[in-house]
N, C-alpha and C positions, 0 to 999 in steps of 0.2 A: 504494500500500500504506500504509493508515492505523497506525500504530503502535497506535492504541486501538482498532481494530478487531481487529487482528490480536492483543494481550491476552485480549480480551473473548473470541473463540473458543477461544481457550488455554484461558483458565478455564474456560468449557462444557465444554473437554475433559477437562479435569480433575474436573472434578465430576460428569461421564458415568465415569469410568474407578472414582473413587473408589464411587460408587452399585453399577457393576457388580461392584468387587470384593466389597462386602459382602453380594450378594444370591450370588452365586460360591458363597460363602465360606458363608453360611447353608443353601443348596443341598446344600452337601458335605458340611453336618454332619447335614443332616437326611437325608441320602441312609439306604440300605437299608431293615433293621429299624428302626422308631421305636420299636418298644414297649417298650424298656428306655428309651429316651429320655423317651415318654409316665409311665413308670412312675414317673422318678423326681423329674420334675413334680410329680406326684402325692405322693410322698410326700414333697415338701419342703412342698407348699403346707399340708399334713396337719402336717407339726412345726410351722411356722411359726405355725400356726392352732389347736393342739392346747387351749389353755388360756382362747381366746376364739375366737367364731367373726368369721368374715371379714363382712367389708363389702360391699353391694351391688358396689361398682365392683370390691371386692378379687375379687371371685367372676370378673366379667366380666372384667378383668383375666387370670387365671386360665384360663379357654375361651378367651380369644382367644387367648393362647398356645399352647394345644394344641391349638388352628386352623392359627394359623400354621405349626408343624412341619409337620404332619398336609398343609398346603400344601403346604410345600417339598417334602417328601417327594415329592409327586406329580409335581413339577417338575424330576426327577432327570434328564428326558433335554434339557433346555433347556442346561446344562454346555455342551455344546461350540459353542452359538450368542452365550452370555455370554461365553466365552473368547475368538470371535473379537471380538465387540461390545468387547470390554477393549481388546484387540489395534489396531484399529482408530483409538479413540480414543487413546489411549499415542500412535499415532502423527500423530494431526491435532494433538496438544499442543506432540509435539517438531517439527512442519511448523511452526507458527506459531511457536515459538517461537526456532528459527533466522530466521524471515523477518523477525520483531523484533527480532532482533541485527543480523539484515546491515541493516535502515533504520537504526540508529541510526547502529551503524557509519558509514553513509555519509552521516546528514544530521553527524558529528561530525568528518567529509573535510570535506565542504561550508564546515560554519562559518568552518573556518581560511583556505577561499581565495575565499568568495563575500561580501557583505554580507546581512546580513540583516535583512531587510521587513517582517516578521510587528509582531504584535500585544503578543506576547508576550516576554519578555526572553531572553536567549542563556543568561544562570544560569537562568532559571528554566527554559528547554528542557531542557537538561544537566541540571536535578535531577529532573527527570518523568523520562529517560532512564534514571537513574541507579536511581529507585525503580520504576521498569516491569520494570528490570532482576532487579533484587533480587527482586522477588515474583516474577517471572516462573522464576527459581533455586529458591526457597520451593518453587514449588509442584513442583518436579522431586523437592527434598528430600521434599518429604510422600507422593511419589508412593512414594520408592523405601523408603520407612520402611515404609507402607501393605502393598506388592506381596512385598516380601521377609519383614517380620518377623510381619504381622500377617495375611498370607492363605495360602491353599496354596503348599507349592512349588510346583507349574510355574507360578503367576503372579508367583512371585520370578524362576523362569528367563526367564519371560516377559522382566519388565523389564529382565534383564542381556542377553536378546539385539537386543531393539527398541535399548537402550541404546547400544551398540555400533554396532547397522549406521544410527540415526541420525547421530552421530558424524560417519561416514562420509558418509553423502547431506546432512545440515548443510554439511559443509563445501564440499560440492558445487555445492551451492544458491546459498549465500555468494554463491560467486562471478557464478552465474547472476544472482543476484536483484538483484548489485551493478550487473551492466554493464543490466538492465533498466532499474533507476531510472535510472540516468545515460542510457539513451537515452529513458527518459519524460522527462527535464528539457528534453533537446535539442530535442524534439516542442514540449514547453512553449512553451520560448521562440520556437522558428520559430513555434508559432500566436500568439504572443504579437505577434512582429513582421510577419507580415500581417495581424492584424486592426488593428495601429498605419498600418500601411501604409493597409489599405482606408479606415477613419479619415481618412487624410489627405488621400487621393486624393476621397475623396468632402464632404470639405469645400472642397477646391480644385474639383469640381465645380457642388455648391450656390453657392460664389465667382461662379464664369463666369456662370452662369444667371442672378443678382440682379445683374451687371454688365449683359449683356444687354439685361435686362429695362429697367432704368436709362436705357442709352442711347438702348431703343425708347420709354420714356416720355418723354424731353428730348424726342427727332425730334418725337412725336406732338404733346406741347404747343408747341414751336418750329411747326411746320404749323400746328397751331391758329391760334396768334396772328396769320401771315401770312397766313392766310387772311382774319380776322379786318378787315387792317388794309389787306391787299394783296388784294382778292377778283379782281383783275382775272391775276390771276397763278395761279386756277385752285384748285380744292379739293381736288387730290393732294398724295399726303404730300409731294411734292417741286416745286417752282414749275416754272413754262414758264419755257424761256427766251425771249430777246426774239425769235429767228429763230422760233420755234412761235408765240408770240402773235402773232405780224405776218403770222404765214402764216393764220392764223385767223381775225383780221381781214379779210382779203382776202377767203377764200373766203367770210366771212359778208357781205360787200360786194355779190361777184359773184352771190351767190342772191339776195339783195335785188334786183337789177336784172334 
């Protein structure tokens, strides 16, 4: 569980949550009759315009407005697939966002009883922790500003009840997601020490085989040379001795005659 992976879908979640409440929330205002709504469009673009006329963009401006209502309007029965779509994300935010509290948490057990290898310094781990954190807080604050003060109620009730039964499965998880990492580290190191292990076994093997080889090169040029210097002692890797040479002699005696 990457700490910066695990951010980085927060925030997606967070900016999916944020998107659907404003489209929610645009939805609800344009729900029913528009035509009071169209109307009075209309007659503000008309005050605002009364003593000069509007500007090409100002016009277009203008119609795409009363597009867009005229849109939403139509999009009245999408409400309760956006609510869940809210719903959903709210909760992959607060998912990641406990599972980034319990890594911290535990790479911040770690520090105090393991050494540490990395790249990077122990402050400067501890202060990415520390502002992962914080924004990570931020974004719960913007969330619950957003869902309560600034969209319909039930997506206030919303976030008080997601709020709540995360709470609860957060701290659930915690505990889960603590004793997980700590059996990935276990995992670690045991691969860590049989591939130390294979490592060593297999250089003590490459060892044996280039001694081997070694000692068949000696044999091979040692033979060489007595062959070389002794030919009557035969051109095997290993000389006759004198009972074979003597017996050889003879029987190459006795065919002669």
């Amino acid at each position: 569980m990457d700490p910066l992976t695990l951010f980085a879908l927060a925030n997606t979640a967070v900016a999916a949550v944020k998107k659907g409440c404003q489209l929610y929330k645009d939805i609800k205002d344009a729900a029913g009759d528009v035509t009071d709504v169209l109307k009075d469009i209309d007659s503000q673009f008309n005050f605002r315009y009364k003593d000069k006329p509007p500007t090409v963009e100002q016009k277009k401006q203008y119609v795409e407005e009363k597009n867009r209502i005229i849109s939403l309007n139509k999009r009245n029965e999408e409400i309760p697939n956006i609510y869940k779509e809210i719903g959903e994300y709210l909760g992959q935010y607060y998912d990641n966002f406990y599972k980034c509290i319990a890594v911290f948490e535990e790479e911040e057990r770690r520090s105090k009883t393991e050494v540490y290898t990395g790249d990077a310094s122990l402050g400067k781990r501890a202060l990415e922790r520390v502002l992962m954190r914080k924004q990570l807080e931020q974004m719960g604050i913007e969330l619950q500003e957003l869902m309560i003060y600034q969209s319909p109620p039930e997506l206030g009730a919303m976030w008080t009840e997601v709020n709540v039964m995360m709470k609860k499965i957060g701290a659930e998880q915690k505990v889960l997601i603590t004793k997980q990492i700590q059996r990935q580290e276990i995992e670690k190191r045991r691969r860590i020490a049989k591939i130390k292990r294979l490592h060593i076994e297999f250089a003590i093997g490459i060892s044996v085989i280039i001694v081997i080889m070694a000692i068949a090169a000696m044999l091979i040029l040692v033979a060489y040379d007595r062959q070389q210097k002794y030919p009557q002692y035969g051109n095997e890797l290993f000389p006759k001795s004198e009972e074979r040479r003597r017996a050889e002699n003879q029987s190459m005696v006795y065919v002669g005659r």
